[in-house]
Every structure is written in C-alpha cells, then in structure tokens.
N, C-alpha and C positions, 0 to 999 in steps of 0.2 A: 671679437669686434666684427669681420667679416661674416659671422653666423645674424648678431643683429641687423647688420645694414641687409643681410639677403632678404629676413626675416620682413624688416620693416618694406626693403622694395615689394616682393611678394605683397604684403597686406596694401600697400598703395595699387598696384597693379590690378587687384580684386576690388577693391572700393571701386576704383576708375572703371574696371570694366561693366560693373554690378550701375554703377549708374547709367554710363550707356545704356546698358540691357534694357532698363525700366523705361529710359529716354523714346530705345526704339521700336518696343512693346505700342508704346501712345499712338505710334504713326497711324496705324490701321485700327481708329477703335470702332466701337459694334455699332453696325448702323453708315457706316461708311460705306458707298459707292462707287467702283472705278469701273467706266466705262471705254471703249475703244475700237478705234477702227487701224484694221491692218491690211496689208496687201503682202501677196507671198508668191511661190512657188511649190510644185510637189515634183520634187524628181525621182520619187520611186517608179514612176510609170517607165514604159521604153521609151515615151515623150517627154520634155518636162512641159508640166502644163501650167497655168494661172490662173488667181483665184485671189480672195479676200475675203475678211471675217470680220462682223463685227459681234463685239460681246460686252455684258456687263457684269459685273459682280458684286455680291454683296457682299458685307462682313458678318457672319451669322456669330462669330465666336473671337473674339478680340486676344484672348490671354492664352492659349492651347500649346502647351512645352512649346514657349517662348515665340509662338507664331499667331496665327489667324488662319479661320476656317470661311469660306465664303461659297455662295451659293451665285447661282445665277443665271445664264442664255448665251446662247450665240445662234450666227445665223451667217453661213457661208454661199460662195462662190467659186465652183471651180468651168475652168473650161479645157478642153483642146479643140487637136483638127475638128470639125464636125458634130461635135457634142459639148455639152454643158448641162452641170447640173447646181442646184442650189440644196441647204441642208439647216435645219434648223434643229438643235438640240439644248437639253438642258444641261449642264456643268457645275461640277465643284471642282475646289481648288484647298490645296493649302498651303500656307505663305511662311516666309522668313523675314524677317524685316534685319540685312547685313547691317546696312547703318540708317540713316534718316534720309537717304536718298534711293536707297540701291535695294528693291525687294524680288527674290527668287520663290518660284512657286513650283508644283506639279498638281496636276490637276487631270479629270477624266469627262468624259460627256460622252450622251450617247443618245441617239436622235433620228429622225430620220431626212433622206434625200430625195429627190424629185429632180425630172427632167428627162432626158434620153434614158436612164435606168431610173429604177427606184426602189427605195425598200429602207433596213433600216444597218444604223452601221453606229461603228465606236469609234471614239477618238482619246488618246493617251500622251500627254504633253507634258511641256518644263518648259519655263519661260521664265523674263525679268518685265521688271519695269523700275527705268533709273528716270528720278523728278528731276528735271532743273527747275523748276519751280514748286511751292507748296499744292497745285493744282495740277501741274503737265508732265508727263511722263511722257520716254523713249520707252517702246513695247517691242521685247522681242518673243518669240515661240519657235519652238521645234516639237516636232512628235510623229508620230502616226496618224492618219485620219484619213480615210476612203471618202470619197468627194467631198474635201475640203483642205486647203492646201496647209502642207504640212511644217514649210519654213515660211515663216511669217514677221515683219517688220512693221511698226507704224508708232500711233499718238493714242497716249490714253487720258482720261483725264478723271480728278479723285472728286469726287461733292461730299 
C-alpha cells in the first residue's frame, strides 16, 4: 500500500510540475520585448564608480530546453573622478523562466565605448527580472563589463 500511494504521489507531483513547466514556457513567447533602464555601480576599479544601462531584448526563440533565447542592445554610462565614458553594444541573452514571475538569465554583448578612452570591449552577465505585474519588472544584473557598470539595479518593462 505504501509503494502505491508513493507511486501515485510521484505521478501527481510530475503532472503538477509538467503543467507549471508548459504554464511558464508561455511567459516569454517569440516576438516579445523587454525593455529597461537601470542604474548601478563598478567596483572593480580602485574607485567605485557610476554608470547606467539601458537595454532591450527580444525573444528570438520561445521554447530552447525549457527557456528563451533573445537578441537585442544596450547602451551604457559609466563615470568617475574626471572621466566618463558611454558604450553601446549588441547582446544576447538566454532566460529561464523559475515561475510566472521570477526569470534568470546570462547573457554576453560586446560593443564599443567612447569618451576619455575608447575602443571596443566585452561584457559577461547574469541577471533577473521579478514582474509584479504582467508588464513591470524589478531588474537586477551583475558581471563583468569595462566602461559599463557592472552591478546594476532598476524597471524593466515586457510589450
């Protein structure tokens, strides 16, 4: 009797989650745009300096082992003492979608910057974006990225 009820819990626990899954595949589907502006910090320097990105993305691929692929831009700001520069690059991303609220990504772009220096540089990140709404997200980011700040916080928003 205990073999069936493990049995039957097991098979409920996979239906349930197997619907989830498909529920939260829907969130991002192809052709959807999330756009967003953030504001941050780079403390890899011996300063910490400040800066802000904005960026949008697109959904090129909706179903990809149980995520989304999306293409897109950004366009940064960083400064310190004396200097500032701005950075404009192209970026992909690819997503998870944890539940209907809550999606984790990593993503790479690579671009070039202008101002006191210039030239061209990479950037390598992991970030979220949790909706309280069907349109509004909290946007966070962390990575690497040479004139462009690297821990980033702000609003994103889905069309």
């Amino acid at each position: 009797m205990k073999k069936i009820i493990a049995i039957l819990a097991v098979a409920f626990i996979g239906m349930v989650a197997a619907s989830n899954a498909n529920a939260i595949e829907d969130q991002w589907s192809k052709g959807t745009l999330v756009a967003g502006v953030t504001g941050g910090i780079d403390p890899w320097y011996s300063t910490i300096t400040f800066g802000g990105l904005a960026f949008g993305d697109y959904v090129l691929v909706d179903s990809w082992w149980k995520g989304h692929f999306t293409v897109g831009g950004q366009v940064g700001f960083e400064g310190g003492k004396g200097w500032s520069e701005f950075s404009a690059a192209p970026r992909v991303t690819y997503g998870l979608n944890l539940t209907d609220k809550f999606e984790v990504h990593a993503g790479f772009a690579t671009g070039y910057y202008f101002g006191y220096w210039h030239g061209f540089y990479s950037s390598e990140f992991i970030g979220m974006h949790y909706f309280f709404s069907d349109a509004m997200a909290f946007t966070a980011q962390v990575g690497y990225a040479s004139f462009s700040p690297s821990v980033l916080a702000g609003i994103s928003f889905k069309f």
